[in-house]
C-alpha positions, 0 to 999 in steps of 0.5 A: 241931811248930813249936816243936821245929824253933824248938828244934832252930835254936836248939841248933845256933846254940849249938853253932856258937857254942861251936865258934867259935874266941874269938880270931879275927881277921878280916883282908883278903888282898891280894887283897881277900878276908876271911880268918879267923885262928884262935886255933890257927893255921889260916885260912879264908876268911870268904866268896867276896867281895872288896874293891877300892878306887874311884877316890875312893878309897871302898871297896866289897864285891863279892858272890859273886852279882854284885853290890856294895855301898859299905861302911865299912872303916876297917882301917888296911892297904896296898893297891896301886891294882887297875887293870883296863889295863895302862896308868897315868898317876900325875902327871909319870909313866906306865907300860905294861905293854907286853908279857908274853912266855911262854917255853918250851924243852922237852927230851927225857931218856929217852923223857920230855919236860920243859918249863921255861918262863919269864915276860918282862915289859916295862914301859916308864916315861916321866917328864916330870922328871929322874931319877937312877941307879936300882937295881931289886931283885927284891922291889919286883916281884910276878907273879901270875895271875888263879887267885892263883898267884904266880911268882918273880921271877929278874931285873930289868934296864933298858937305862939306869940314868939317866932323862932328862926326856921319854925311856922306860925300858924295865924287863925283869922275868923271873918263872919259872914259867907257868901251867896254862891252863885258867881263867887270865884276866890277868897281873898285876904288883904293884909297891911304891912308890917303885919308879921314881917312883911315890908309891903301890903299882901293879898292871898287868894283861894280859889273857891274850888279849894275851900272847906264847907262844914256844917258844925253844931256850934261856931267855933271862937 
């Protein structure tokens, strides 16, 4: 009876040897997970672990079940430095995710309601060095939520194009779009470097608990 259930896992071990796609390849997302490219164009994810990078800048696997282990990964690939704040001080510069702002403005059409509803967030930079007039573009910026969820940037603004030593810039980005609250922890803002001074990507967390929900009459732009 043993040697056939031994006959029976060695069988099904050929078959999902024989059904595995030859030419895929395994990548990481940028939210830290494995994800298998296959030959035929389809993707999945490898397991329900993650990757996150320490400070020391070692690399570490972090287990469905809690748990994490150290691990060897030498795949050359850019990742933004994941922080648990919404705080960061890089050298002669620090930024703050200060505020993250929901607004919402609701209109009724034939007995229907509508919501339209937008994301503002302030970050504020403050720089001990001089810095020149700087244009921001859309794209250097990325919002998300803790569900993977990812809103559009609409617009980008500050109140001075100049930065003098010692003083904060004060950077509104506005992303349209909100979520589905069940299950959202944080908001999170992804941006590139050499954005404002900075020498590698940033990714600045608020928690849910600290943002702002206002309902307003018109968004504001």
């Amino acid at each position: 009876m043993e040697t056939c259930h031994m006959l029976i896992r060695f069988c099904l071990c050929l078959c999902l040897l024989a059904c595995s796609p030859i030419n895929a390849e395994t990548v990481l997302s940028d939210d830290g997970r494995e994800v298998l490219l296959n030959d035929d164009g389809s993707w999945e994810y490898v397991s329900g672990d993650r990757f996150a990078t320490r400070d020391d800048g070692s690399r570490i696997r972090l287990s469905e079940d809690g748990s994490w282990q150290e691990v060897a990964d030498e795949r050359k690939w850019v990742q933004a430095r994941t922080l648990s704040k919404d705080r960061f001080t890089d050298g002669a510069y620090s930024f703050e995710l200060v505020e993250v702002q929901i607004e919402s403005v609701r209109s009724t059409q034939q007995k229907n309601t509508r919501v339209r509803s937008q994301i503002l967030l302030t970050i504020n930079v403050t720089s001990q060095q001089h810095l020149p007039p700087i244009e921001l573009a859309r794209d250097v910026f990325k919002v998300s939520d803790s569900k993977g969820r990812v809103y559009p940037v609409t617009d980008v603004s500050l109140k001075t194009a100049e930065h003098r030593a010692g003083e904060t810039m004060s950077i509104r980005v506005i992303a349209a779009g909100a979520p589905r609250w069940w299950g959202v922890k944080y908001f999170r803002l992804e941006i590139d470097p050499g954005t404002v001074g900075n020498a590698t990507g940033l990714v600045l967390i608020k928690a849910m608990s600290a943002v702002l929900k206002k309902e307003v009459k018109a968004l504001s732009f």
